[in-house]
N, C-alpha and C positions, 0 to 999 in steps of 0.2 A: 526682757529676758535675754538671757545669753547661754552661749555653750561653754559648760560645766564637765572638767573631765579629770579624774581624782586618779592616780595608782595607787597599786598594793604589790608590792615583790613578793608578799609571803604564800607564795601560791607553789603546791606540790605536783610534780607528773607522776601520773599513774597511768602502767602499760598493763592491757591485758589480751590473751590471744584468742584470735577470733576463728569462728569457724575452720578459714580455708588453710588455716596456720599462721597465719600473719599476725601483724599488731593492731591494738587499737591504743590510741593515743587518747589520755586524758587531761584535764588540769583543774585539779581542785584547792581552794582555800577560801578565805576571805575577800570576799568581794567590794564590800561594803561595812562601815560601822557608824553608827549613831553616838550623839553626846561626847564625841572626843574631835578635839580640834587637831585636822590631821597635818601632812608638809605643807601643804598650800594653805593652809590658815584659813581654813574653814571647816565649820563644823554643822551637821542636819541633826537633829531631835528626832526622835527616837519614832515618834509619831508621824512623820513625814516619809522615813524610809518604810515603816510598816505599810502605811495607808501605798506608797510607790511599789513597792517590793507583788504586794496581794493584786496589783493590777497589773504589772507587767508578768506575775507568773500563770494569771487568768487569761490575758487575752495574747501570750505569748509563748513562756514554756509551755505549758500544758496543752499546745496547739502545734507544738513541733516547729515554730518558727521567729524562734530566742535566739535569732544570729549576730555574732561577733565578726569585727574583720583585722585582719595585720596590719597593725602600722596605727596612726595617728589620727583619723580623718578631720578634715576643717568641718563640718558641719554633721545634725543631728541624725539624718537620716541615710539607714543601711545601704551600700553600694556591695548589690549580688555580688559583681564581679571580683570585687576582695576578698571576698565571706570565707574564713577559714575556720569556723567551728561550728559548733549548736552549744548551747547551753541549754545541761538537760534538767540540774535543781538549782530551786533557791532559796533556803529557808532561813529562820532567824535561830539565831546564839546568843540571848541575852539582848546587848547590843551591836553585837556581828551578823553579817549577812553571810551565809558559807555559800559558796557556789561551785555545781560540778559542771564541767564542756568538753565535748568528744571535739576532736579534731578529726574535721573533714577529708572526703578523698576530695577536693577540689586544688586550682591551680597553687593558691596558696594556704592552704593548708596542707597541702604537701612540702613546702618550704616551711614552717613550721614542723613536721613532723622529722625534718633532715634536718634543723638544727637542733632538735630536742635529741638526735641520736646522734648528733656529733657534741653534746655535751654543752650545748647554749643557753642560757641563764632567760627567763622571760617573767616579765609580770602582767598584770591585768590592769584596765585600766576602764573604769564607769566611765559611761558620758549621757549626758540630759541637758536639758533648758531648765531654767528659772531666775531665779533675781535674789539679788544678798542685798542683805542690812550689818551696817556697821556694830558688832556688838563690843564688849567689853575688851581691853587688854588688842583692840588692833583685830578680832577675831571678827573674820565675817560670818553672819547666819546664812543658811538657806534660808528662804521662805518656805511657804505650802503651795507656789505653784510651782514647783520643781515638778520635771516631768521625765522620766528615765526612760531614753532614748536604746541603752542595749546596758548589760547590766557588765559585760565584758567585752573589750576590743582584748587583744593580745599586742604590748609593746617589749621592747627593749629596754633593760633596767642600765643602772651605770654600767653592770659588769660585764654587760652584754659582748659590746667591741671584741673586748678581753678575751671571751669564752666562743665567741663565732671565731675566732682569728687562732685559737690555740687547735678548736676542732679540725679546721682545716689545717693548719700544719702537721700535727698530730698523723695526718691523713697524708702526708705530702710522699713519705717512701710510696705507699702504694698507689696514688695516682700515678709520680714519677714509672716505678715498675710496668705502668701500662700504656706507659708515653702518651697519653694524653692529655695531660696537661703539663706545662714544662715550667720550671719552680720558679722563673721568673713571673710569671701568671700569677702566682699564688703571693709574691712579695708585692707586687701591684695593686692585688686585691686587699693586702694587710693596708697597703700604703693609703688606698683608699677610704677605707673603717676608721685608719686611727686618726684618718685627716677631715674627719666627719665633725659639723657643728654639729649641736644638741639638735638643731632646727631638721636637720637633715638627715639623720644618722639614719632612722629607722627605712627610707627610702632607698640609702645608700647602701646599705645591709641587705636590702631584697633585691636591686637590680646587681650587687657582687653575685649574690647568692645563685640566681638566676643564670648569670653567668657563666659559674662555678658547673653548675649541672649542667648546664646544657652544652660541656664541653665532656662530659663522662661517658 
């Protein structure tokens, strides 16, 4: 078996105000889909994500502990210390999996919650174990021991760089105005993002990010 990790960019943010007046931070879309061969050239039967889908929302959502984390992780199981959401549904559309996730008050998912308001692009991205078979056309199958390990991490799509890099500028008079961070800061932390491989980007993104805040 190996680790299996798929994106989907078409994921929407949804804000709604809580209690104390504040936000709450959401992200809903397609999580998952069955019978179509997605960018990574592979494709699960319809019957694999059902049968995965009703066991991870039994012994997970429905248990309050369907957690997501930022960034990429190399292997299948959840590290607290990153945990930026909950995933609160998961149901089926057809052959779509739609999924809703509150974003967290925790470390990173507060970094998450500052780029979604400074205007940053994000997708989601499945990850599980299982084993592929060579099928038709170069196309690999899942098998049926696929085993979904969290139904959403949160990563950075292409346009990611793009859109964390324009927020912060966007933002650069009124930091400027409170002298706290001085615009060379802010072209360093560009130079950083744009100078990011694909391997690294999303790490390089959180420790600017990180940065960034903890200079305001």
């Amino acid at each position: 078996m190996k680790l299996i990790t798929e994106i989907n960019e078409e994921v929407k943010i949804i804000t709604e105000q809580n209690e104390s007046g504040g936000k709450n931070f959401y992200i809903e879309g397609i999580f998952m889909q069955a019978e179509l061969p997605n960018r990574n050239n592979r494709m699960y039967s319809l019957p694999i994500l059902q049968k995965e889908t009703n066991r991870y929302v039994t012994e997970f959502v429905n248990k309050n502990r369907a957690y997501g984390e930022l960034g990429h992780p190399d292997g299948p199981n959840i590290n607290l210390e990153r945990v930026s959401h909950l995933i609160k549904s998961l149901r089926q559309e057809g052959n779509n999996f739609i999924g809703k996730a509150k974003i967290m008050d925790t470390p990173y998912g507060n970094i998450v919650k500052n780029l979604l308001s400074e205007g940053a692009t994000i997708g989601v991205s499945t990850r599980g174990m299982g084993s592929l078979i060579e099928g038709k056309n170069g196309i690999k199958i899942v098998k049926d021991d696929f085993h979904l390990a969290t139904a959403a991490d949160i990563v950075a799509d292409p346009s990611a760089p793009d859109a964390y890099v324009r927020g912060i500028m966007e933002g650069k008079e009124w930091v400027w105005d409170n002298g706290v961070i001085r615009e060379a800061d802010v072209v360093k932390q560009k130079e950083v993002i744009q100078g990011s491989s694909k391997k690294n980007l999303e790490e390089n993104m959180i420790k600017v990010f990180q940065d960034f805040i903890s200079k305001l």
